[in-house]
DSSP file (Angstrom, degrees, kcal/mol; ACC not computed):
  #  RESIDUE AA STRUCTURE BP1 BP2  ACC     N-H-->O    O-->H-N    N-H-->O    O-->H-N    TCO  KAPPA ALPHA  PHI   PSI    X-CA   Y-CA   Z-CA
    1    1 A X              0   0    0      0, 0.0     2,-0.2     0, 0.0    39,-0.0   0.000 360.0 360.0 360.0 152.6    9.2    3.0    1.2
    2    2 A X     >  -     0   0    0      1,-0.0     4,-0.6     0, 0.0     0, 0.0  -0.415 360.0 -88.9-124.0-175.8   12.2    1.3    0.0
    3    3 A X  H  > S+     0   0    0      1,-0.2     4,-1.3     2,-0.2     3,-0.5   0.897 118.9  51.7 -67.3 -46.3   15.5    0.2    1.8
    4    4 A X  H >> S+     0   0    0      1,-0.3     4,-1.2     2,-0.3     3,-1.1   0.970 106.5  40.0 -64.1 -56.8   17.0    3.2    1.1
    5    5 A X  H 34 S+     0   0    0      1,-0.3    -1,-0.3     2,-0.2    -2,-0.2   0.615 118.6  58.6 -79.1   3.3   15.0    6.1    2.1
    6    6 A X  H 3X S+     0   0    0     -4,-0.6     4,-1.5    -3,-0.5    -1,-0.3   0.801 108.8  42.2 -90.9 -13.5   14.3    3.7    5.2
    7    7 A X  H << S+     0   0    0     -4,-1.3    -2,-0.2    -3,-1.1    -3,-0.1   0.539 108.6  54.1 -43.3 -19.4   17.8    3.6    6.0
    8    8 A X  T  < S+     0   0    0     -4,-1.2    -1,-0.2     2,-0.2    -3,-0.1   0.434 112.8  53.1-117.2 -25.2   18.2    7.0    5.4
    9    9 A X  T  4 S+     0   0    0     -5,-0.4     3,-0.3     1,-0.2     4,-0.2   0.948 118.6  29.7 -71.8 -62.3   15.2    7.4    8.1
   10   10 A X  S  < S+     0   0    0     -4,-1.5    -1,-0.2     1,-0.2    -2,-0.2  -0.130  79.7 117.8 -95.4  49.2   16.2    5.8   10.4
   11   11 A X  S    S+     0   0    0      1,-0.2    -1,-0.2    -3,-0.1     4,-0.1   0.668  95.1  40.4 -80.9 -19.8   20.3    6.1   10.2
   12   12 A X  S    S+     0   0    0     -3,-0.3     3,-0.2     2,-0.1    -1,-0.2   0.932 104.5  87.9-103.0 -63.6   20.2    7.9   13.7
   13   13 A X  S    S-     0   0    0     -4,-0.2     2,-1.1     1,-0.2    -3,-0.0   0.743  98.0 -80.0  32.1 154.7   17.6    5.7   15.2
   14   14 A X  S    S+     0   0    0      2,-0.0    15,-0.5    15,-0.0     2,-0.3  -0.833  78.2 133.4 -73.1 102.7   18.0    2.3   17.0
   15   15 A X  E     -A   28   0A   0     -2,-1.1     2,-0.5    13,-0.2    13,-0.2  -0.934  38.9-161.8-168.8 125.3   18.4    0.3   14.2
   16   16 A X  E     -A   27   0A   0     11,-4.0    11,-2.4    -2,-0.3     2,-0.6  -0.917  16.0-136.5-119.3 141.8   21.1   -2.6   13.7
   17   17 A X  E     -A   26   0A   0     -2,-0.5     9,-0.3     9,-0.2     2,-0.1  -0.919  12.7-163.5-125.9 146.2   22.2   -4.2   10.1
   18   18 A X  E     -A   25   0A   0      7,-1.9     7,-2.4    -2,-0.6     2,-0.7  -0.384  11.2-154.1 -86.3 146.9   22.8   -7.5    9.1
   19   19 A X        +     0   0    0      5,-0.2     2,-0.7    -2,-0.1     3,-0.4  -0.672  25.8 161.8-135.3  97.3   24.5   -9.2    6.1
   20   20 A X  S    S-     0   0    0     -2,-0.7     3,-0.1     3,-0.4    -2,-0.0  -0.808  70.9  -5.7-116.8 141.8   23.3  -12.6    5.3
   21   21 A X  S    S-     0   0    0     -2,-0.7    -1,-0.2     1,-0.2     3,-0.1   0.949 130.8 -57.9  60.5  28.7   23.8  -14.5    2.0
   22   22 A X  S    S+     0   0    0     -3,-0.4     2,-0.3     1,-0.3    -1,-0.2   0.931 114.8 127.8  48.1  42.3   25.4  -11.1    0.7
   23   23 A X        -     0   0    0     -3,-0.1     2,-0.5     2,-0.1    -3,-0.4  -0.826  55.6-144.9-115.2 151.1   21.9   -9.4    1.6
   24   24 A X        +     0   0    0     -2,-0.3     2,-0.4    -5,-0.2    -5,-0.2  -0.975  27.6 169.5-119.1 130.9   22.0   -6.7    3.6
   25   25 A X  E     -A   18   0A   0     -7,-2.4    -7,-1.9    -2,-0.5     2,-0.1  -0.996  19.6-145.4-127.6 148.2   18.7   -6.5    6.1
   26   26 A X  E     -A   17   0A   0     -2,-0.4     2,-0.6    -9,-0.3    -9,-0.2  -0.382   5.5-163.2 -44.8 148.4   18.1   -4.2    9.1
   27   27 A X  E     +A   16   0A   0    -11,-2.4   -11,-4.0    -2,-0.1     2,-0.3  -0.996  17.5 164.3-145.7 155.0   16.3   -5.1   12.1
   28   28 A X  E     -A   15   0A   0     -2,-0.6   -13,-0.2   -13,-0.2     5,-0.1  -0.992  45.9 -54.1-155.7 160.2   15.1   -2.2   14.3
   29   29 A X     >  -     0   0    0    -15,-0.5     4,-2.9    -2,-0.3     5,-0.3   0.131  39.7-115.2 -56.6 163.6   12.3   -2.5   17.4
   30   30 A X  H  > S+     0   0    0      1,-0.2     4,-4.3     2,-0.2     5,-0.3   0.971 113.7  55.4 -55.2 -48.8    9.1   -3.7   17.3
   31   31 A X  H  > S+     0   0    0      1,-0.2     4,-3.2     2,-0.2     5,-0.2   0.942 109.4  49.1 -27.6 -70.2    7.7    0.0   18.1
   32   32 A X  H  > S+     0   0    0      1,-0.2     4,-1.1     2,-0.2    -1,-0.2   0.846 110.1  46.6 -63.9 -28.0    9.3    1.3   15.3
   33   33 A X  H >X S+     0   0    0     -4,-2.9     4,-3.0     2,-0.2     3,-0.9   0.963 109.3  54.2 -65.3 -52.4    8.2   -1.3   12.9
   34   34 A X  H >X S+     0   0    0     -4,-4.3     4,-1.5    -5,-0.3     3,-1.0   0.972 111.0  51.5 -44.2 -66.2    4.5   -1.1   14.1
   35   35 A X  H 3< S+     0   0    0     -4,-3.2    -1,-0.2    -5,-0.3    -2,-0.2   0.619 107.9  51.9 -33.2 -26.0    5.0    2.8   13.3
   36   36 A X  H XX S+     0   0    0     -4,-1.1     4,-2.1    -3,-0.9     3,-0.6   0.823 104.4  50.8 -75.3 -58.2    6.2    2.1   10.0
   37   37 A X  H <X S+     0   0    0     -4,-3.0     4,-2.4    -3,-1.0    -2,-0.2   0.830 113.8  48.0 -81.7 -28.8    3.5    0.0    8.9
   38   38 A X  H 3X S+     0   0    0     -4,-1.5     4,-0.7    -5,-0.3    -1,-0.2   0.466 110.6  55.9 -61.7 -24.1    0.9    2.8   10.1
   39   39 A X  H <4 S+     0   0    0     -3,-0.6    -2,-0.3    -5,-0.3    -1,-0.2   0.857 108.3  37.6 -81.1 -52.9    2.7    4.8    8.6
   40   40 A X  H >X S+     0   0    0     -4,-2.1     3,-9.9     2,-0.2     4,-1.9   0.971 109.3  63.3 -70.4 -76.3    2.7    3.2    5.3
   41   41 A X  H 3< S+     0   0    0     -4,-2.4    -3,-0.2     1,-0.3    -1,-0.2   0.762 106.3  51.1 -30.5 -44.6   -1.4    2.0    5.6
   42   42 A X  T 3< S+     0   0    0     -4,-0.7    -1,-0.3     1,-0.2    -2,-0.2   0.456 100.8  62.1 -67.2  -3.0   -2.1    6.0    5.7
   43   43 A X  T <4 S+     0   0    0     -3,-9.9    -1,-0.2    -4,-0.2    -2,-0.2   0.790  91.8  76.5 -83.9 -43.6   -0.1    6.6    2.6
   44   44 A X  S  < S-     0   0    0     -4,-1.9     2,-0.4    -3,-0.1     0, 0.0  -0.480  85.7-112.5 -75.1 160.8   -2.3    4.4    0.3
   45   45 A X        -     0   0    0      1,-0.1    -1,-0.1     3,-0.0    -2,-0.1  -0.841  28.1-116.0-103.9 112.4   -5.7    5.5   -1.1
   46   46 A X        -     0   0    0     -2,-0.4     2,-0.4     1,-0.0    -1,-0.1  -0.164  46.5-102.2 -26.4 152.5   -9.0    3.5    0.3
   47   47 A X        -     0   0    0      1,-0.0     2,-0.4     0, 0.0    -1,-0.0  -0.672  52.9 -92.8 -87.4 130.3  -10.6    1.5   -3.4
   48   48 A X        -     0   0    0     -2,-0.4     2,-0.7    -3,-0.1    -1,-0.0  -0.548  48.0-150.0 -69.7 107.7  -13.4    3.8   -4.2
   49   49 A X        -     0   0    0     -2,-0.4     2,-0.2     6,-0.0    -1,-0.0  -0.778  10.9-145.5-100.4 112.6  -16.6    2.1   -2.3
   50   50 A X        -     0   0    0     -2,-0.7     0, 0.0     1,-0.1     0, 0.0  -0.574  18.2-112.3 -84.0 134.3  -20.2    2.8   -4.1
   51   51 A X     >  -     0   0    0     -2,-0.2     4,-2.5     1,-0.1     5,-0.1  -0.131  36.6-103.3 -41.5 162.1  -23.3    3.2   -2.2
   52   52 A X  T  4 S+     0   0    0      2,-0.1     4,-0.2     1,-0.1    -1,-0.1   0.622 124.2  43.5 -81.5  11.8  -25.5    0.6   -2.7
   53   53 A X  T  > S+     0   0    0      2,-0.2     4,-1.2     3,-0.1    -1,-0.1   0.656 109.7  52.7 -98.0 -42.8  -27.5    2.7   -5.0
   54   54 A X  H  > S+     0   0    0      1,-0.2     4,-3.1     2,-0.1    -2,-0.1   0.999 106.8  59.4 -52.8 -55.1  -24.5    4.2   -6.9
   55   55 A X  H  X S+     0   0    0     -4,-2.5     4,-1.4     2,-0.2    -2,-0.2   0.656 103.0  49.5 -63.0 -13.2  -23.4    0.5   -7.5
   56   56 A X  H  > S+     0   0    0     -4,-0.2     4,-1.5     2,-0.2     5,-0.2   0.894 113.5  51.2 -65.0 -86.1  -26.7   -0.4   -9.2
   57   57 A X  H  X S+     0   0    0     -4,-1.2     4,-2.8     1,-0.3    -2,-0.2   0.681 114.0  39.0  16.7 -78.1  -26.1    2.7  -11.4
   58   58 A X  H >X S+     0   0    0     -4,-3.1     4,-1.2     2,-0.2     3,-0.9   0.975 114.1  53.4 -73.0 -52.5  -23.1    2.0  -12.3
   59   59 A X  H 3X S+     0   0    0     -4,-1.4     4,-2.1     1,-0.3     5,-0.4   0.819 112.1  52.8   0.7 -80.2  -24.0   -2.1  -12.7
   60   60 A X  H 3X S+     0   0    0     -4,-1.5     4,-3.1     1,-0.2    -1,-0.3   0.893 105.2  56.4 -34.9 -69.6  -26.8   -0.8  -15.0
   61   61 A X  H <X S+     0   0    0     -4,-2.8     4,-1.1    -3,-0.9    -2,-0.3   0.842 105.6  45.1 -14.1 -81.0  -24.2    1.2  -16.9
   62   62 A X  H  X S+     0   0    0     -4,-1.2     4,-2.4     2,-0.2     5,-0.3   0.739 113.2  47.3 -53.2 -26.6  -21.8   -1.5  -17.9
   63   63 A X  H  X S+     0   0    0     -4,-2.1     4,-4.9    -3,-0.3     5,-0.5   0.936 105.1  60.6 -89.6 -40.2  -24.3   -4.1  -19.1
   64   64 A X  H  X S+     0   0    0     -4,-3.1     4,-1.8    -5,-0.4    -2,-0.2   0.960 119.2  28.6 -39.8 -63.8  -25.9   -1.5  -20.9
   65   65 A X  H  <>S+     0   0    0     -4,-1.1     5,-2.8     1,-0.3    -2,-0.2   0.780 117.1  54.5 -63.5 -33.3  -22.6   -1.1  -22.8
   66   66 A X  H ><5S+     0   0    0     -4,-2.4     3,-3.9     3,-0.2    -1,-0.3   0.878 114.2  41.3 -54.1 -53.4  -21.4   -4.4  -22.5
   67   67 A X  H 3<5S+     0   0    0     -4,-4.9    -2,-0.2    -5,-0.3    -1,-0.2   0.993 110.2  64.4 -77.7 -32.8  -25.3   -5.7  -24.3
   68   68 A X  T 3<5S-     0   0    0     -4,-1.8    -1,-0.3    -5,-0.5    -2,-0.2   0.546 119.9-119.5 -53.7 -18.0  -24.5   -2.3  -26.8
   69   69 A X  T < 5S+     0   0    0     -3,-3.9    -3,-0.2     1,-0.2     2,-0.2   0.823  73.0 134.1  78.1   1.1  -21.1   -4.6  -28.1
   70   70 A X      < -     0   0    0     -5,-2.8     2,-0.3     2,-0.0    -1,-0.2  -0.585  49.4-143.4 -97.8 168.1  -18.7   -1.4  -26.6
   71   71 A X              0   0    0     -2,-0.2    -5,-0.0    -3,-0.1    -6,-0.0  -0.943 360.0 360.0-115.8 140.6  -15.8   -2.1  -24.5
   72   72 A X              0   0    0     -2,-0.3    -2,-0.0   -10,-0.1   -10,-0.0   0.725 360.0 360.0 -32.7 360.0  -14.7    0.4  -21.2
């Protein structure tokens, strides 16, 4: 989430901003920030985790192509 559409969240909100060095930053409670960041971790996608049986598989796979001279 970017400045805006978290300003734009929280615009109602307990939420005070600052202007240092001709930055503008926000500061809002600790609650909300924890929420935020919880928020955020459920937005991203888990990295795809192989069994350990798939990851031979695939392991086996690449080196076949890899000793075969192809590229991915």
């Amino acid at each position: 989430m970017h400045l805006g559409e978290f300003v734009k969240q929280y615009k109602n909100k307990t939420m005070t901003e600052i202007i240092i060095d001709k930055k503008k930053y926000v500061l809002i409670p600790e609650r909300d920030y924890k929420n935020l960041q919880r928020k955020a971790a459920l937005k991203t996608k888990p990295e795809k985790v192989f069994s350990i049986e798939e990851a031979r598989t695939y392991s086996k796979k690449l080196i076949r192509e890899w000793a075969k001279g192809e590229s991915l």
